[in-house]
Steps between C-alpha positions, in 0.01 A plus 500: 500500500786580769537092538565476115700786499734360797495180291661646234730656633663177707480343197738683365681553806557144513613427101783801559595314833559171311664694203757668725584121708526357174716793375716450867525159385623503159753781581673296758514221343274244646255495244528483107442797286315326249159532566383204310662255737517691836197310647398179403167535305723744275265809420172348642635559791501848487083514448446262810742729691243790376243311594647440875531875555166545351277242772737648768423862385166442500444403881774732642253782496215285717805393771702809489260756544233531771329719747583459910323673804774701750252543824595933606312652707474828546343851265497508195824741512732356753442181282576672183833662679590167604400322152734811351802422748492101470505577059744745562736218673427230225645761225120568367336868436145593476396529135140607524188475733170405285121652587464198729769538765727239366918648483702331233881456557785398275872438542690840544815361268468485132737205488290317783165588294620344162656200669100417595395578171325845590296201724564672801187722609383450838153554574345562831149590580480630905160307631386550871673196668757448247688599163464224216841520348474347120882463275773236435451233784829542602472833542166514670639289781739681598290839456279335727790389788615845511122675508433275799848533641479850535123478614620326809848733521217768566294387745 
């Protein structure tokens, strides 16, 4: 359901992006404001654009989301501290901690949050010879770099 969900929403993401460059376009001048003629296929080419944004908005979700490991060492508290202090850094706060162990972060700026669509939880669940870090890909990396950057800053 989350996948779908995520789908969604970069579909729509993507039609406003192409309404505001065409909108850019016609208000400076370099494109037409007739509709009818501003792309070659006329008005059909508005439903393949559509359906562009929808095939890319349906495998963002599989290639910009996944789940790394960050090798820590350490207990189970000095890891949290140092999961806590890396977040902190990146501009994320904790949002809850489920039954399981697992912390959930999101962005600390309401400007950053809606940017990423509310798409911007972090999840981490602490295991005993590493923390799997799940999120935006992008994100995750670098979540991960700075986990294991400050893993070897401590030793």
């Amino acid at each position: 359901m989350k996948y779908l969900v995520r789908a969604i929403k970069y579909f729509f993401y993507l039609i406003i992006l192409l309404a505001l460059v065409v909108a850019v376009l016609v208000l400076s001048g370099l494109a037409e404001g007739d509709l009818s003629t501003m792309f070659v296929h006329g008005y059909d080419s508005y439903w393949q654009m559509a359906l562009v944004a929808a095939v890319l908005a349906a495998i963002y979700p599989r290639m910009g989301y996944s789940t790394h490991k960050a090798h820590i060492y350490g207990e189970p508290a000095e890891v949290e501290d140092r999961i806590r202090y890396v977040m902190s850094v990146r501009g994320y706060v904790e949002k809850e901690r489920d039954s399981q162990g697992r912390m959930r972060f999101v962005k600390a700026s309401p400007l950053s949050r809606a940017l990423k669509m509310w798409e911007d939880t972090i999840t981490m669940n602490i295991c005993p010879a590493w923390v799997e870090v799940e999120g935006s890909t992008r994100e995750v990396v670098r979540i991960v770099s700075g986990l294991e950057a400050n893993q070897r800053e401590q030793e």
